[in-house]
PAMITI-929094 format. One record per residue (C-alpha): x, y, z; residue in three letters; residue number from 0. Coordinates in steps of 0.25 Angstrom, whole numbers, plus 5000, padded with zeros to 4 digits. Example, Ala and Ser with C-alpha at 12.3 -4.5 7.8 and 13.67 -1.06 7.14 Angstrom:
<sites>
<<5049; 4982; 5031>; ALA; 0>
<<5055; 4996; 5029>; SER; 1>
</sites>
This chain:
<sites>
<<4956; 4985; 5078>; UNK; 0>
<<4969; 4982; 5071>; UNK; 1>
<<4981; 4978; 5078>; UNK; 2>
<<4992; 4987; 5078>; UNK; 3>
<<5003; 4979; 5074>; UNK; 4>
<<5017; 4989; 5081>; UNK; 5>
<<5014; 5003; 5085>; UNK; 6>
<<5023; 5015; 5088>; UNK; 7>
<<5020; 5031; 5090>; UNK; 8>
<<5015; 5036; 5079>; UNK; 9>
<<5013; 5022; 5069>; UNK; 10>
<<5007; 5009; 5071>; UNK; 11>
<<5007; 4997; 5060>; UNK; 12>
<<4995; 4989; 5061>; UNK; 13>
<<4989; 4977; 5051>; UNK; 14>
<<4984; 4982; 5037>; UNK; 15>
<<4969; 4985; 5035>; UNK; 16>
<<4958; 4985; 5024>; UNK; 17>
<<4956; 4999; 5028>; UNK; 18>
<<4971; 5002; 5024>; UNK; 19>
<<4971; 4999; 5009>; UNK; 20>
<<4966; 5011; 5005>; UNK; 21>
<<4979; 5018; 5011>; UNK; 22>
<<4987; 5008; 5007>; UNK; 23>
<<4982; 5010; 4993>; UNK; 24>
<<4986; 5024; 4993>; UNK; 25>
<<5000; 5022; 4999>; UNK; 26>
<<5004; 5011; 4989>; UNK; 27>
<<4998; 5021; 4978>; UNK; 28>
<<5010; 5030; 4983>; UNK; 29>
<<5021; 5031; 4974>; UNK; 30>
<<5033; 5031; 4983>; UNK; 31>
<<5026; 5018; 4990>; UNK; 32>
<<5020; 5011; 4977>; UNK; 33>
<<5035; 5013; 4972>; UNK; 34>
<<5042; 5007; 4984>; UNK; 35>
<<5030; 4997; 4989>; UNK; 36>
<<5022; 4992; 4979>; UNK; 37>
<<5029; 4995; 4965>; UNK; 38>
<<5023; 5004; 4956>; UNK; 39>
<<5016; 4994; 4947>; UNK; 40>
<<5008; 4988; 4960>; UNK; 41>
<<4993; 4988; 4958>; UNK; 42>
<<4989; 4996; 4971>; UNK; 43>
<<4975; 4994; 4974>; UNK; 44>
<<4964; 4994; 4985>; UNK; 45>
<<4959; 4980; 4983>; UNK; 46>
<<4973; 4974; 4981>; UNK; 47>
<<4978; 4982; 4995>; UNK; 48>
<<4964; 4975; 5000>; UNK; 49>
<<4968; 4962; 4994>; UNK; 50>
<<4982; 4965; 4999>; UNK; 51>
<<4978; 4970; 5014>; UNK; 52>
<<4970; 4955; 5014>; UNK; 53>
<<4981; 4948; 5011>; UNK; 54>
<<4976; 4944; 4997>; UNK; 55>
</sites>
């Protein structure tokens, strides 16, 4: 089990995961968050978020 890092009501924020990237994928691959986050010219992929999640 992952630890939970802070916790409140209805959110709790815990350590990324593996099993995240592919949500994290599709959220960076929003435009309002590609635009704000990552730049629209960012290469958003599963195997550089795995990469990334790894700390590679």
């Amino acid at each position: 089990m992952t630890a939970i890092l802070c916790e409140g009501h209805k959110v709790y924020l815990r350590t990324v995961q593996m099993e995240d990237v592919p949500l994290i994928v599709k959220w960076k691959g929003d435009p309002l968050v590609r635009r704000m986050a990552v730049g629209r010219e960012a290469q958003v992929t599963l195997a550089n978020q795995e990469n990334d999640v790894r700390g590679q």
